[in-house]
N, C-alpha and C positions, 0 to 999 in steps of 0.2 A: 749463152756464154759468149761474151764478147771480148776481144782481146785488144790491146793499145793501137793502134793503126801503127803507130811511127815507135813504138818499141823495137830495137836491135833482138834477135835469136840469136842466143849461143846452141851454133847446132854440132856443138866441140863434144856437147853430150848425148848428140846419139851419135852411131854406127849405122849408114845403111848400105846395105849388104844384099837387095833386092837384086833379083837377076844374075848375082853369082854364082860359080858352080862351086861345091863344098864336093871332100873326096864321097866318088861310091860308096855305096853297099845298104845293110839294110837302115831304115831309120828304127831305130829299136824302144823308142819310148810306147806305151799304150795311148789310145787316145782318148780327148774328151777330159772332164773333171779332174781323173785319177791317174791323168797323167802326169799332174804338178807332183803329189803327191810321191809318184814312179820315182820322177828326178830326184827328188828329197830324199826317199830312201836310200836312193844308189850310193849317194853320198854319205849319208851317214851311216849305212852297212860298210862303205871303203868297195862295195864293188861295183861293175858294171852295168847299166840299164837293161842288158840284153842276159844279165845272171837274174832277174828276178821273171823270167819269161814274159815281161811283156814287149809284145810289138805289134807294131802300125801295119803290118803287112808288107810284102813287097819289095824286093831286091829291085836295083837299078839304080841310075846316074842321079842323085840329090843334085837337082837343077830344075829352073821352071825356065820355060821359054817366054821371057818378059824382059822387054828394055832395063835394063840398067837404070832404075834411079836416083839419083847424087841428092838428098835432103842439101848439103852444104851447097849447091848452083840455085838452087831455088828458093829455099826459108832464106829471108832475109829480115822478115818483122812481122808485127804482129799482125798487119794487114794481110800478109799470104797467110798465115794462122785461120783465118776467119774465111780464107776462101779454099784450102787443100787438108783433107783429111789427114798429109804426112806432116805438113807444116803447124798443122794442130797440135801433133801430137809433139813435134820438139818444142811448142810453148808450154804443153801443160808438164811433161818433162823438168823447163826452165825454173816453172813457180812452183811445182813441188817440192825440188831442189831447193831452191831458193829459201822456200819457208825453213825444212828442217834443217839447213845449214843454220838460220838466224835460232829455231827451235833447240839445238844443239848446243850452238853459242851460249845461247842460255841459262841451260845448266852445267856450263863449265867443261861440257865432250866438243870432241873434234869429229865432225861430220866427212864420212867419206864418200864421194860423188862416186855414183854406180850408171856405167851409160847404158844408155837404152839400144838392142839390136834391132834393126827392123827388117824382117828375111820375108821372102816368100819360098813354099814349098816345105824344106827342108834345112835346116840348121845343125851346126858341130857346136855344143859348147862344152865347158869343164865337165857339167855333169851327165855327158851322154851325149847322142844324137836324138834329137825330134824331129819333128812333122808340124806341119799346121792342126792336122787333127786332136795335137796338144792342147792349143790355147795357147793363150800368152802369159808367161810364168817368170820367175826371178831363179837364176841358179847363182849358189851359194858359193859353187867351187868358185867363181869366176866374178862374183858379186853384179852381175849385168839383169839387168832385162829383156827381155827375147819376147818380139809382136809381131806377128802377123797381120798385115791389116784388114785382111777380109775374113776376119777374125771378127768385126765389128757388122760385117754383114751375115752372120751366121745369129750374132748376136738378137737381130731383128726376124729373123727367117727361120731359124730354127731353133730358136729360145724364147722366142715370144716379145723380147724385149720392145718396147716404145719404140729407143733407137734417140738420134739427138745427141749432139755434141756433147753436153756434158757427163752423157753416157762414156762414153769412148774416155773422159778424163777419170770416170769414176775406174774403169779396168785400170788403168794408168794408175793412178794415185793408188792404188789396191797393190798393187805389185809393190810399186816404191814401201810399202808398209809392211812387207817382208824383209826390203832392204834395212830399212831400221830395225829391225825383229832382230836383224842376222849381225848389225852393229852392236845392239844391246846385248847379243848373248842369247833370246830369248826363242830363236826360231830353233832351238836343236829340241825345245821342249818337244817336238812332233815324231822326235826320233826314231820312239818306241814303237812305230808300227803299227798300232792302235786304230781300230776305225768306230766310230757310232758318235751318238748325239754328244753323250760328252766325254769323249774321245781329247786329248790335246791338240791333235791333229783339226780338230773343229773349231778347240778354243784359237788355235794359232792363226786363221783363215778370219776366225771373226773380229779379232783381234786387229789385223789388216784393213777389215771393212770399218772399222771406228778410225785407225789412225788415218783413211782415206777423207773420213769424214771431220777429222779435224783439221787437214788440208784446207778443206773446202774451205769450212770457217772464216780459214784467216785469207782466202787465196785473191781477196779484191782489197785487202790490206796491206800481205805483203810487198814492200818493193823489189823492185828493178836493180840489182845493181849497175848498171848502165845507165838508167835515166833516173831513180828515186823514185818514181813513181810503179804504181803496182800494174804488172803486164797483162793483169787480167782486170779488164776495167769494167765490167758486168756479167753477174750470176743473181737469174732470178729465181723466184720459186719455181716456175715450170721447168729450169735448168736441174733445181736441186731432185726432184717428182721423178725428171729422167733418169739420174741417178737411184734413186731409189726401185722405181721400176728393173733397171737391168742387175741390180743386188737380188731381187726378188727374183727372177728370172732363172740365177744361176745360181737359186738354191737345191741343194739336195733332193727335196723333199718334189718340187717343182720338177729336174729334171727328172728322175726317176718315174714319177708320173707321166710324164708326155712320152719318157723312150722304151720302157721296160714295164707301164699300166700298174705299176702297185709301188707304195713307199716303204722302203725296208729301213727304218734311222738305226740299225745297228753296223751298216755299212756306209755309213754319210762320213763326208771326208771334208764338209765347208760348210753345214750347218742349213738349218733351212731358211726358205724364204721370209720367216717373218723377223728367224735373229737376224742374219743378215741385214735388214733394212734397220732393225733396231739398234743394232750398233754402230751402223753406219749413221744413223742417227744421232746416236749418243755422241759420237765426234764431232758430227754440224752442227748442236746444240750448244754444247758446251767449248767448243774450244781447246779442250783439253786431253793432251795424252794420257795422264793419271789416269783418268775415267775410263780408259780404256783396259783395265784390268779383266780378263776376260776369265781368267783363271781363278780367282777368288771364288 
């Protein structure tokens, strides 16, 4: 994945927040998969992360002992993009953006721009406190997204994934796809607390993985609002593979096997590795959000 050299970053859309300290106490979300999951409910039960008894373990100061760093002194185009994992990720950010605001346009809705957090350690948002041991998730109270970035090396290391830039935009563009879930109305379908293969809570996760994939599609088409031309100015197939690989990776069925040695799908909360790639599919394919009816 290659990105304009001389394309401007609007880094107006993320939030980085690395190195700050957030108030004490515990971080109360569980970790791992079922932790997005955690958040989701809290919210739509109306109570607290730390009322549904999960937690990360461990009282103490939510702080990591890491420099401070400022995405807005460093991303300045798309040439830093191509050479800093952070600056990567406020381009793919830019063009996600970018598309469903023009995708939105569209059919006649107004698109609401949701910025991206980028924390290390531990984070405060609307729906609870987390941990990195979360994963990088979309909360609803607060319509943001929340990354961790060695988030992406856990990805490789402890999930098997390839690894590969267009990996890291495919988690990216996967979140943003809750964001639109949560504009259309369609993310509360998860509400119910529900877990297994065809769970809502599975449909809504795969459902994510196609509109991530109909990102992709357009993401060397869409432009720039700053220059016209599109910020992402090559994706090839071994781009699109790494994508698919880290889908397949952080499926259900997948992790369950590598952490816990047996698959249980009546507890699967995002679907296994082959939907996942399959729908993520069906969005790079086609193009199209329609197709991405997960619930039919």
């Amino acid at each position: 994945m290659q990105f304009d050299d001389d394309a401007p970053l609007d880094t107006s859309e993320v939030q980085d927040v690395r190195g700050s300290r957030i108030p004490g106490g515990r971080a109360t979300v569980g970790g791992g998969i079922a932790g997005v999951i955690a958040l989701l409910l809290a919210l739509f039960l109306g109570v607290g992360p730390d009322q549904l008894g999960l937690s990360s373990g461990g009282d103490g100061p939510s702080s990591v002992a890491s420099p401070l760093a400022q995405v807005q002194e460093t991303c300045r185009s798309g040439r830093d993009a191509n050479t800093r994992d952070d600056c990567r990720i406020v381009a793919v950010v830019n063009s996600v953006q970018d598309y469903w605001r023009t995708e939105f346009r569209a059919r006649g809705r107004a698109y609401t721009a949701s910025p991206t957090v980028l924390f290390s350690g531990r984070v405060s948002t609307a729906c609870g406190a987390a941990s990195s041991a979360v994963g990088p998730f979309y909360c609803p109270g607060d319509r943001k997204v929340y990354l961790d970035l060695g988030f992406f090396d856990e990805l490789r290391t402890k999930f098997g994934a390839s690894g590969g830039s267009f990996a890291q935009a495919y988690v990216v563009a996967h979140e943003y796809g809750h964001h639109v879930q949560d504009l259309l109305g369609t993310l509360t379908r998860a509400q119910d607390g529900r877990t297994g293969a065809d769970s809502n809570a599975v449909r809504v996760e795969l459902q994510a993985d196609c509109y991530a994939g109909v990102w992709a599609h357009h993401a060397t088409t869409t432009p720039d609002p700053a220059t016209g031309r599109p910020l992402i100015a090559r994706l090839t197939d071994a781009d699109v593979q790494d994508g698919l690989d880290a889908a397949a990776a952080v499926g259900d069925d997948r992790i369950q096997e590598r952490f816990q040695g047996r698959v249980t799908p009546e507890s699967w909360t995002h679907g296994s590795a082959a939907q996942r790639q399959q729908w993520f599919a069906t969005g790079y394919r086609s193009g199209d959000m329609d197709r991405c009816d997960t619930f039919r």
